[in-house]
C-alpha positions as a Markdown table, in Angstrom:
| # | Residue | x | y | z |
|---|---|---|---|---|
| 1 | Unk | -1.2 | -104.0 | 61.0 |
| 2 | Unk | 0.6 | -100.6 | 61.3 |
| 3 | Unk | -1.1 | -98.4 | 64.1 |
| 4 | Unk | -1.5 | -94.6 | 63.5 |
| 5 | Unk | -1.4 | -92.4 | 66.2 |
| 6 | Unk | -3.9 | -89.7 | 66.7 |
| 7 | Unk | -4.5 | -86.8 | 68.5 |
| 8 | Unk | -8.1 | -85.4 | 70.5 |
| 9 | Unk | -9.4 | -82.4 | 69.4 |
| 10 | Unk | -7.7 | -80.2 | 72.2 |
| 11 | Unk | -11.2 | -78.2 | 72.6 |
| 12 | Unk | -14.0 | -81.1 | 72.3 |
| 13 | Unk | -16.5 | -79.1 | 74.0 |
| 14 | Unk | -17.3 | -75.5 | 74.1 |
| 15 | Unk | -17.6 | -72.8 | 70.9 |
| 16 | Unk | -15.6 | -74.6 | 67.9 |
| 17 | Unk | -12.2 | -72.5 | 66.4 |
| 18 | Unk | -12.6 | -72.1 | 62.4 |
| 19 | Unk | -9.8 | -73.3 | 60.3 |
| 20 | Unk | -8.1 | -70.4 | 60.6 |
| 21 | Unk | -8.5 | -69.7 | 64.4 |
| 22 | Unk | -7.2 | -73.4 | 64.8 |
| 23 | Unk | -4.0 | -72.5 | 62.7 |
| 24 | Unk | -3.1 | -69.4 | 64.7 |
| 25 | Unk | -3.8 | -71.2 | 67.6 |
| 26 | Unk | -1.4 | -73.7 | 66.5 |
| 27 | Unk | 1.5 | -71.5 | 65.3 |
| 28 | Unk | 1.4 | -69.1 | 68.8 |
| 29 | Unk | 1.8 | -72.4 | 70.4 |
| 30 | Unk | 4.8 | -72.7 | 68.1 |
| 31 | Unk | 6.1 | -69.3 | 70.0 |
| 32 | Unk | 5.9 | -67.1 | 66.5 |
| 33 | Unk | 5.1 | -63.4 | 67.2 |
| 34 | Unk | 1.7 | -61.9 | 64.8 |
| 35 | Unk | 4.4 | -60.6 | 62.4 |
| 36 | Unk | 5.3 | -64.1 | 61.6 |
| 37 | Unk | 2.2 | -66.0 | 61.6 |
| 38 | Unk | 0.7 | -62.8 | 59.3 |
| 39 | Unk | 3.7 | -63.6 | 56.7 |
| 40 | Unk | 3.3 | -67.4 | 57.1 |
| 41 | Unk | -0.7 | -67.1 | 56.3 |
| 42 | Unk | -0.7 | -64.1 | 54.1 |
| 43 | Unk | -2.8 | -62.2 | 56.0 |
| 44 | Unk | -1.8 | -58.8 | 58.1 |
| 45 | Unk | -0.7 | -58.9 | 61.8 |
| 46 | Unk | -3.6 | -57.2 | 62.4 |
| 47 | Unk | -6.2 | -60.1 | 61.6 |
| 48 | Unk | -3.5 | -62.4 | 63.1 |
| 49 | Unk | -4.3 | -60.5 | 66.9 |
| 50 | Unk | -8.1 | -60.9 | 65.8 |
| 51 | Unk | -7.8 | -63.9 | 65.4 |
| 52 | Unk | -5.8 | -64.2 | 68.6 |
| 53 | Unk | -8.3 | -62.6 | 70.6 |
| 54 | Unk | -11.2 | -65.0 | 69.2 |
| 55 | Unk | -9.2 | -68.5 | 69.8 |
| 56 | Unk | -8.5 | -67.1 | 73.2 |
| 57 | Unk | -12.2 | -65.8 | 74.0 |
| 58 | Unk | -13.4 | -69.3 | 73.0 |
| 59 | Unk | -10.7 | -71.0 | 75.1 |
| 60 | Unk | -11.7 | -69.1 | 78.8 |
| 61 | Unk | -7.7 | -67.8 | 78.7 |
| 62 | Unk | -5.7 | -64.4 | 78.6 |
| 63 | Unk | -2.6 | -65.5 | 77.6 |
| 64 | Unk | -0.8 | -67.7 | 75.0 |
| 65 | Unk | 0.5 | -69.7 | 77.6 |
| 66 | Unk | -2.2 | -70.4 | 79.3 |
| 67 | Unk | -3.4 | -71.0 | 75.9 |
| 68 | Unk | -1.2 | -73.6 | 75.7 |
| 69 | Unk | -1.5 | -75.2 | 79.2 |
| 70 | Unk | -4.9 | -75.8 | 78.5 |
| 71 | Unk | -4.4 | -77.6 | 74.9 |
| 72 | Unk | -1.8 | -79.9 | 76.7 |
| 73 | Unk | -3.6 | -80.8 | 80.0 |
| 74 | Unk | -5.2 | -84.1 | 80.3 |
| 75 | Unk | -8.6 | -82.4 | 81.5 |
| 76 | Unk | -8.5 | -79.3 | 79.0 |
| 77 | Unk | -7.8 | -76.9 | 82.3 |
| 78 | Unk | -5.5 | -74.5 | 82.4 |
| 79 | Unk | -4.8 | -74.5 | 86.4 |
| 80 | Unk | -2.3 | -72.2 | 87.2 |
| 81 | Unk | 0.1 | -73.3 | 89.8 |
């Protein structure tokens, strides 16, 4: 029997990202700027950073790396330090 592997939700509790929030989320983690996530999405820079500003609201954070702390700590914290 072949096992698939599959990953949590990295935000199982607390307000839920749409589709699109989730995909932004996932592409700053990737370390592209709003420029490129607007071209890879079709959408402007502009709603990219709205976007932005909603996943990171929703998450308790300030900054796409604690952004990405938090999506890749055990507890869903983003301790700093």
């Amino acid at each position: 029997m072949m096992m698939v592997a599959t990953f949590k939700d990295p935000m199982p509790i607390g307000p839920r990202l749409t589709e699109k929030q989730a995909e932004v989320r996932d592409l700053i983690a990737l370390g592209l700027t709003a420029k490129e996530i607007g071209e890879r999405l079709g959408i402007s820079h502009r709603t990219v950073e709205v976007h932005r500003e909603e996943v990171y609201r929703k998450m308790g954070v300030k900054s796409a790396v604690e952004m990405v702390r938090k999506m890749f700590s055990p507890d869903g914290e983003s301790n700093n330090g």
